[in-house]
C-alpha positions as CSV (number, residue, x, y, z in Angstrom):
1,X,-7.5,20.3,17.2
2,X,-7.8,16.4,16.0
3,X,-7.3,13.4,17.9
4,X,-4.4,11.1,17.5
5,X,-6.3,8.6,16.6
6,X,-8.6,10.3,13.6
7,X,-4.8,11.5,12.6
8,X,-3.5,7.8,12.7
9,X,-6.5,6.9,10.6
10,X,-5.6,9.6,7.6
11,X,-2.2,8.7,7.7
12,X,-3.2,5.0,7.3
13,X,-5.7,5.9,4.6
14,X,-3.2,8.1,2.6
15,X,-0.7,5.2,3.0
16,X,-3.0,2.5,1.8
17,X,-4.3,5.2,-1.2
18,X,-0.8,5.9,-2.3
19,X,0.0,2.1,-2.1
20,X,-2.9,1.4,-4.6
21,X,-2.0,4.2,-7.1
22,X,1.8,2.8,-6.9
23,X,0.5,-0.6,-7.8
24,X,-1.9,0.5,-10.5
25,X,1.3,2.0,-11.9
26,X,3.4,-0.6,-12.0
27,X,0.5,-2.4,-13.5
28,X,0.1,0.0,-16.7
29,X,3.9,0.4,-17.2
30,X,4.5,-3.5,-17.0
31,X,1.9,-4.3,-19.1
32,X,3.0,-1.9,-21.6
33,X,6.4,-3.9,-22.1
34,X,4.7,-7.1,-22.9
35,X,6.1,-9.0,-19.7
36,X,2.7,-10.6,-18.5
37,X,4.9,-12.7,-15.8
38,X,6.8,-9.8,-14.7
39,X,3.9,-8.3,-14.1
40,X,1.9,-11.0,-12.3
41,X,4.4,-11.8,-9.6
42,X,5.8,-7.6,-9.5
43,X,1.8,-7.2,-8.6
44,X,2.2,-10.1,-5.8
45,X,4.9,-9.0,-4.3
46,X,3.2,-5.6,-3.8
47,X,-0.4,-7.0,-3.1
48,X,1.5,-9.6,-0.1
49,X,3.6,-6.9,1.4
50,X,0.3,-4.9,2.4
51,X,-0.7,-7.0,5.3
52,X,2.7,-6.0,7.0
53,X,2.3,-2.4,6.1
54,X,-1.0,-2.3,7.9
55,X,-0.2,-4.0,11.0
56,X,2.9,-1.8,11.3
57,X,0.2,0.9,11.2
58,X,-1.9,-0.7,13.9
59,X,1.2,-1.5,16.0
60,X,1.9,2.1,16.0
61,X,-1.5,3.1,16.6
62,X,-1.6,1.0,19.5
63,X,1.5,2.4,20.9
64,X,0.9,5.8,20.6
């Protein structure tokens, strides 16, 4: 019915959406406890592990 590749592309996009949503709620519940540094390098951490999760993505999608 779909491709493989239009159904690596959702996934990817659902993986990357869900990523966002789980950063912006670490940012709201962080911020809520009044850690600003906590929050600033919790919101790195997430923000620099992106790059791997996508190319993981793209290796797979090359594979398959």
């Amino acid at each position: 019915m779909y491709s493989s590749s239009l159904v690596w592309l959702l996934a990817g996009v659902v993986v990357i959406l869900a990523f966002f949503v789980l950063v912006g709620y670490l940012a709201r519940v962080l911020r809520a406890a009044q850690r600003l540094p906590g929050v600033i390098s919790a919101l790195g951490v997430f923000v620099g592990v992106l790059p791997a999760i996508l190319y993981a993505l793209y290796r797979v999608v090359g594979v398959a």
